[in-house]
C-alpha positions in Angstrom: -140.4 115.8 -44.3 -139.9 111.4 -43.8 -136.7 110.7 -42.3 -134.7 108.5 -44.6 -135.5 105.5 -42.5 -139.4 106.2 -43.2 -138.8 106.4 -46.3 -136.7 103.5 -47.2 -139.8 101.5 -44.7 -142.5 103.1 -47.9 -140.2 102.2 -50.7 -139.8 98.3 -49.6 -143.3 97.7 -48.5 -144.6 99.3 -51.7 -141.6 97.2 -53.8 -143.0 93.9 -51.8 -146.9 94.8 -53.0 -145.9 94.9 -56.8 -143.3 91.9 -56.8 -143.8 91.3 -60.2 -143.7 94.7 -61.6 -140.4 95.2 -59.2 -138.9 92.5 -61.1 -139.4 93.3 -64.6 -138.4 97.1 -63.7 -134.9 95.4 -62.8 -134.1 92.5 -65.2 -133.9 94.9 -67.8 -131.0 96.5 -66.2 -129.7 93.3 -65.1 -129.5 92.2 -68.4 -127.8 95.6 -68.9 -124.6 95.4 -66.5 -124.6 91.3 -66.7 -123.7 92.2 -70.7 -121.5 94.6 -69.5 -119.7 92.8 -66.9 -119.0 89.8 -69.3 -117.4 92.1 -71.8 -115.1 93.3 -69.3 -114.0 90.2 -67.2 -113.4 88.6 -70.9 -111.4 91.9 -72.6 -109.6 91.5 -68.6 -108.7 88.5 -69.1 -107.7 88.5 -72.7 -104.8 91.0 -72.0 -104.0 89.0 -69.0 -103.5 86.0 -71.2 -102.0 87.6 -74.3 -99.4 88.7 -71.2 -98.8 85.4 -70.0 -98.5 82.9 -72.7 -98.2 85.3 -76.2 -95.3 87.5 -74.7 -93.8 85.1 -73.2 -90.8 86.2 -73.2 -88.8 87.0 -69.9 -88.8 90.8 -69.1 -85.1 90.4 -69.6 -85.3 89.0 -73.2 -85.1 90.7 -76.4 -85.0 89.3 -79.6 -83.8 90.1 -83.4 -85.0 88.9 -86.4 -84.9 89.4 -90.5 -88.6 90.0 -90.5 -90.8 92.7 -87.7 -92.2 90.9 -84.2 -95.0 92.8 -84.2 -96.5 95.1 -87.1 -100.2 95.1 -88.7 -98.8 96.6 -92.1 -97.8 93.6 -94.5 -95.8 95.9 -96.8 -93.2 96.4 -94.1 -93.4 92.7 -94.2 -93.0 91.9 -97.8 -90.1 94.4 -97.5 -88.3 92.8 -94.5 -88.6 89.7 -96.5 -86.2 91.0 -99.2 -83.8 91.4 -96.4 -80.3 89.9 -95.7 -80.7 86.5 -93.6 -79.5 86.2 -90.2 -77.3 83.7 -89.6 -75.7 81.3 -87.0 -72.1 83.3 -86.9 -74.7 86.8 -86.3 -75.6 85.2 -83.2 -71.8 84.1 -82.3 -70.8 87.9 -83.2 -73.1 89.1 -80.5 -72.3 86.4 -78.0 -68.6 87.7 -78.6 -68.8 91.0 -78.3 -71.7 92.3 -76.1 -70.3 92.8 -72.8 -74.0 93.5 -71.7 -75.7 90.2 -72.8 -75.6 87.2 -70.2 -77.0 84.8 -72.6 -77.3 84.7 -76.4 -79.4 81.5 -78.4 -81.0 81.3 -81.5 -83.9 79.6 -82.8 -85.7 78.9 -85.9 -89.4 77.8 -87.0 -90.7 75.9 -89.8 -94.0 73.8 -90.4 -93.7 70.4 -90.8 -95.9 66.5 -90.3 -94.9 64.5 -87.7 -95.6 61.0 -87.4 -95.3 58.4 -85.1 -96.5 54.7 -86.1 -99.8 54.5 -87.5 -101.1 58.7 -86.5 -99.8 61.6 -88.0 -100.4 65.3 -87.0 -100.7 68.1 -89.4 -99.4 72.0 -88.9 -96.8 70.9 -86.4 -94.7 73.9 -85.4 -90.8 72.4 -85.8 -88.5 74.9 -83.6 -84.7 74.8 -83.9 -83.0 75.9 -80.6 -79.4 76.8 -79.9 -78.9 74.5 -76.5 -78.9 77.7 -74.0 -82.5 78.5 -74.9 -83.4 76.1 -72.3 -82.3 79.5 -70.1 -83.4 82.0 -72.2 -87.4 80.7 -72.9 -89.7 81.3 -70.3 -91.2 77.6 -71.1 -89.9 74.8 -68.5 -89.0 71.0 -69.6 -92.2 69.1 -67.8 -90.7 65.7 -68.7 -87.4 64.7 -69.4 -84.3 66.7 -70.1 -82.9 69.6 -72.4 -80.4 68.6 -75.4 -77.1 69.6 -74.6 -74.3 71.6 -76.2 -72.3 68.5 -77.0 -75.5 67.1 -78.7 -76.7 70.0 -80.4 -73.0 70.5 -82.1 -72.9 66.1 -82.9 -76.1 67.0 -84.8 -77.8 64.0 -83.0 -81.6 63.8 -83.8 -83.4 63.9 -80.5 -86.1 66.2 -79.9 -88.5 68.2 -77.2 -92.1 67.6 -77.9 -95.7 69.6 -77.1 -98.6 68.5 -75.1 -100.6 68.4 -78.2 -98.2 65.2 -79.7 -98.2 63.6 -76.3 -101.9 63.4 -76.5 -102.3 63.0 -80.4 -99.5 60.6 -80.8 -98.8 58.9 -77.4 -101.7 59.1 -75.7 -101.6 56.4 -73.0 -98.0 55.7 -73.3 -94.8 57.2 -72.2 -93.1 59.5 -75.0 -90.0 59.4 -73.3 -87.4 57.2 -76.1 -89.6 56.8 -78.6 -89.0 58.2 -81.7 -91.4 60.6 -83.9 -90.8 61.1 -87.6 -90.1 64.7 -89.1 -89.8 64.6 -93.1 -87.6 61.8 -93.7 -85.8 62.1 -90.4 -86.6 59.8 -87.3 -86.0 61.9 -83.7 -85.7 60.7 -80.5 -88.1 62.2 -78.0 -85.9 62.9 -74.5 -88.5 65.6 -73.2 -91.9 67.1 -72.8 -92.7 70.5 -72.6 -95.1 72.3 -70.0 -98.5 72.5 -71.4 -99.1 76.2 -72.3 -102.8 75.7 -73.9 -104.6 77.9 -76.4 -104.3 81.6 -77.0 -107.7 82.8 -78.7 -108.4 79.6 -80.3 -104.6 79.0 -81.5 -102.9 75.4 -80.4 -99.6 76.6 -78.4 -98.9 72.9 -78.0 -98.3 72.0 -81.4 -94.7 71.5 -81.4 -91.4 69.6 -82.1 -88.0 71.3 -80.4 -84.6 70.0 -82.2 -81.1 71.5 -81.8 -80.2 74.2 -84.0 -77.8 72.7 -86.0 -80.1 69.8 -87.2 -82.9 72.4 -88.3 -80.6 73.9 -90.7 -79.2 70.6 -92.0 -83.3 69.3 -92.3 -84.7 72.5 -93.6 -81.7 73.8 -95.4 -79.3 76.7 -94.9 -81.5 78.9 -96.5 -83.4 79.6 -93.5 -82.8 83.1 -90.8 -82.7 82.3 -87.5 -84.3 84.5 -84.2 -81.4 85.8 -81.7 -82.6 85.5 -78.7 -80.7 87.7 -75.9 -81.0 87.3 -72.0 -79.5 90.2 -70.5 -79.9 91.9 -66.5 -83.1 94.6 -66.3 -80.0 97.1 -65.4 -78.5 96.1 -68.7 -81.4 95.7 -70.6 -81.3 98.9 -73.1 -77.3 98.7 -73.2 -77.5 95.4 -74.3 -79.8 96.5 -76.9 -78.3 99.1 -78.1 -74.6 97.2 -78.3 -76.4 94.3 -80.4 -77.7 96.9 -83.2 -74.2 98.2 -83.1 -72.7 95.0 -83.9 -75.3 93.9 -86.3 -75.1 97.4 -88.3 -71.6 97.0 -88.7 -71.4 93.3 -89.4 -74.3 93.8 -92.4 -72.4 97.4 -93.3 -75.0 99.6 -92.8 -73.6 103.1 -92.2 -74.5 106.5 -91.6 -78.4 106.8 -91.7 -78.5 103.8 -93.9 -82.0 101.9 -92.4 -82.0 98.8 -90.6 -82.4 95.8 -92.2 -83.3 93.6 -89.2 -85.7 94.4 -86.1 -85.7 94.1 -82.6 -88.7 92.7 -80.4 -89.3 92.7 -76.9 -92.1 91.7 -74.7 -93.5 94.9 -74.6 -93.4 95.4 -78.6 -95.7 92.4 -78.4 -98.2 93.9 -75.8 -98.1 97.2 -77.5 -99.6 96.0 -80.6 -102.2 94.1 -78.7 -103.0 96.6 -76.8 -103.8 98.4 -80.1 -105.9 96.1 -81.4 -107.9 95.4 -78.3 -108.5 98.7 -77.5 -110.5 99.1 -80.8 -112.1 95.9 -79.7 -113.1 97.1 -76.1 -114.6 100.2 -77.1 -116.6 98.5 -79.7 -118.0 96.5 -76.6 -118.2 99.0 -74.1 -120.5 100.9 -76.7 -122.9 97.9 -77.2 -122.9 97.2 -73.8 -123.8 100.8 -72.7 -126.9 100.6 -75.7 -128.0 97.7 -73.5 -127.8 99.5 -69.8 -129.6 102.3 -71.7 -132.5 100.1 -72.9 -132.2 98.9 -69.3 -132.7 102.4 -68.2 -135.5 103.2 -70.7 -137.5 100.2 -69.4 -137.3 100.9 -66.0 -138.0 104.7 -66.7 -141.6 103.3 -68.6 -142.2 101.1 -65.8 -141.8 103.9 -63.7 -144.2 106.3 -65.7 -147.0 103.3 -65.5 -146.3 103.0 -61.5 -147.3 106.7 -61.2 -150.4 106.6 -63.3 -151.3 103.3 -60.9 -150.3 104.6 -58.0 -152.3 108.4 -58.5 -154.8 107.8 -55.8 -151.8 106.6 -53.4 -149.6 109.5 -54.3 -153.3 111.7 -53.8 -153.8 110.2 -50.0 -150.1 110.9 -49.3 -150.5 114.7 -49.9 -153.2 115.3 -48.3 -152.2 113.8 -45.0 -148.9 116.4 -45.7 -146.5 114.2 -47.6 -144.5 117.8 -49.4 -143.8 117.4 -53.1 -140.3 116.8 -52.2 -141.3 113.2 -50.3 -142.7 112.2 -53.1 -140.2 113.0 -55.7 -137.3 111.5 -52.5 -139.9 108.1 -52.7 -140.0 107.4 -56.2 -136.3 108.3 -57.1 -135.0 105.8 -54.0 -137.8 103.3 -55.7 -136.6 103.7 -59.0 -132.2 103.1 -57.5 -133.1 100.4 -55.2 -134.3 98.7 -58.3 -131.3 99.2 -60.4 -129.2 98.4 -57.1 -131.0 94.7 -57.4 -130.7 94.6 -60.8 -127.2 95.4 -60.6 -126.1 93.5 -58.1 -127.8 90.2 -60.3 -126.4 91.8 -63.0 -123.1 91.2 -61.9 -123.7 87.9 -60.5 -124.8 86.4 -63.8 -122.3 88.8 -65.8 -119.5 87.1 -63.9 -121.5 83.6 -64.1 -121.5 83.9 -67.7 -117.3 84.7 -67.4 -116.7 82.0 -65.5 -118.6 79.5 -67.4 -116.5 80.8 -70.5 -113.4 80.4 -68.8 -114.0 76.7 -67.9 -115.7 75.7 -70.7 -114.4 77.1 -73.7 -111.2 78.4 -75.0 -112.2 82.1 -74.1 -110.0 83.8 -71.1 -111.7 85.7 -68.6 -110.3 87.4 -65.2 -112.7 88.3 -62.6 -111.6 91.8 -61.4 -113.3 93.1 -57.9 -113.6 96.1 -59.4 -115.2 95.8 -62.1 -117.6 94.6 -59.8 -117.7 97.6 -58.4 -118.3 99.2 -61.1 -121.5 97.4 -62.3 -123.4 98.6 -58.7 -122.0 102.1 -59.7 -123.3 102.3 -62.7 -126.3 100.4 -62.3 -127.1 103.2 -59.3 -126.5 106.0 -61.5 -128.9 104.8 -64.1 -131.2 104.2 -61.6 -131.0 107.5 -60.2 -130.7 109.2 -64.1 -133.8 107.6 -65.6 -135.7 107.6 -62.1 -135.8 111.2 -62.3 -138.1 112.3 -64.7 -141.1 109.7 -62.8 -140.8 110.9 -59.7 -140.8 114.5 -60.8 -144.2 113.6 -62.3 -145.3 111.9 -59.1 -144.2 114.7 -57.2 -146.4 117.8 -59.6 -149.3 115.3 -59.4 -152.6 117.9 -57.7 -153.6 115.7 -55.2 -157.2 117.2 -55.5 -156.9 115.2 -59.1 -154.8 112.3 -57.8 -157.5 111.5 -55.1 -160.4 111.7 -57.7 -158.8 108.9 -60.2 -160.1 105.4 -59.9 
């Protein structure tokens, strides 16, 4: 029997006489695990995003709201929107009486134009804060300053903008005191908000932040605001659990009566992601495996024509006493230091590809070392799966018949 060294020595020098073949044999597999690899650095780096800028609330921040945070099912939607409003004096109730909430804000959305001279700006996302939210959101003032409580409760029109208005309706010039136009309303700009980006394609930057109370006097009264509660992680479900208590008995639901308002936390967000991605991953794993399998079936053909080539070789070989085992050892380490190459480029271009997306378009991707890993793994293991069945024809060749064969 060859030492493994000896054998490895065979295996290169017969990889180096058939370059060509040797490469073909492992771009179908690198095609394979490069698919593969893509799929997974971009699925990483989706729920590493979705993490990061869609939940962005604090870990110590829960909300309430009329409508659900984070449901699939429109009729529980439909239904919520039948629902009693929640109002500013819900959010002062809470702020009273929870012992366990540090802070409590409020906010409220609507979608609005906003104009500033000569441009305007479509879809804008107009948010009504209580003053503390400036604590309670995980976004940072990049520019400027935070309204304060004595402004917010004077009704003054200033405003917080996005980085999509700075660059759509002051590009080139400071935003700081100038004024934008809401509706019929003019608002002075005192601040800039940290550039956040897109999340799957959606503008996160879109915005206009004005106090509370001049939300409600724009958009009207009718509108329900979000509570928004800051609390310690040691307080975290108490807090919870005292704000539905207050809330129940404020809207007088008793007994087993339903709730007619919901709660939301970061994790309510990422759960339903995590739903909905999951179903997306697998659906990309299993196209990606169909490709390392047509990888596998390529090299496996390749394989079978290297034997038939390669009779008389395998025929001079025996008879100077290569066993049946050498040659089924010789082919099988042929056949996984292929997919090893393969792999290993596989990976490279996989994570090529990643990157590329990353910097280039608005799709997130997070290079993981493992999943690096994990492409060489599985590029061996196809390697050594489809390799088999050659070499155990190699190895059953006669080698009376083998030596006759042109």
């Amino acid at each position: 029997m060859l030492a493994l060294s000896d054998n490895l020595a065979q295996c290169l020098s017969a990889l180096r006489e058939h370059k060509l073949r040797a490469s073909l044999t492992a771009l179908g597999l690198t095609m394979g695990v490069a698919t593969l690899i893509t799929v997974m650095t971009i699925v990483q780096g989706a729920n590493l995003f979705v993490e990061q800028k869609i939940a962005n609330l604090g870990t110590n921040v829960f909300q309430i709201a009329r409508t659900p945070f984070a449901v699939t099912d429109f009729t529980i939607i439909i239904k919520a929107l039948k629902y009693r409003k929640i109002e500013v004096e819900d959010m002062a109730a809470i702020a009273a009486e929870c012992t366990a909430c540090e802070q409590v804000g409020g906010s409220a959305s609507a979608g609005v134009r906003a104009r500033s001279g000569d441009k305007e700006l479509q879809d804008v996302n107009l948010y009504g804060n209580s003053p503390n939210m400036a604590e309670i959101d995980s976004r940072a003032v990049e520019f400027g300053r935070y309204f304060t409580a004595s402004e917010a409760e004077h009704k003054v029109n200033i405003c917080l903008i996005g980085d999509t208005l700075v660059r759509e309706l002051f590009l080139g010039v400071d935003p700081i005191g100038r004024s934008v136009r809401i509706g019929n309303d003019e608002f002075l700009v005192i601040g800039v908000m940290e550039k956040i980006g897109s999340v799957l394609g959606q503008d996160q930057d879109n915005f206009v932040i004005i106090p509370l109370p001049v939300f409600l006097r724009v958009q009207g009264t009718h509108s329900s605001i979000t509570i928004n509660v800051k609390t310690s992680a040691q307080n975290f479900e108490m807090a919870q659990d005292q704000a539905h208590l207050i809330l129940r008995s404020r809207r007088h639901l008793l007994g087993d009566r339903e709730d007619d308002f919901f709660i939301g936390t970061k994790e309510s967000y990422m759960a339903l992601w995590r739903s909905i991605s999951s179903a997306f991953f697998a659906v990309f794993i299993m196209v990606s495996a169909i490709s390392v399998v047509i990888g596998g079936i390529v090299i496996m053909n390749v394989m079978l024509v290297s034997v038939t080539l390669r009779r008389r070789e395998i025929g001079v070989r025996r008879a100077v006493g290569a066993t049946k085992h050498d040659i089924l050892r010789q082919f099988i380490v042929e056949s996984v230091m292929q997919c090893i190459v393969g792999g290993l480029a596989g990976v490279t271009l996989g994570f090529l590809v990643a990157l590329a997306l990353r910097t280039y378009a608005p799709f997130p991707a997070s290079v993981r070392g493992w999943v690096a890993v994990m492409g060489v793994f599985l590029s061996s293991a196809v390697g050594l799966f489809f390799g088999i069945y050659p070499a155990v024809r190699a190895s059953q060749l006669d080698p009376v018949v083998a030596l006759r064969s042109d």
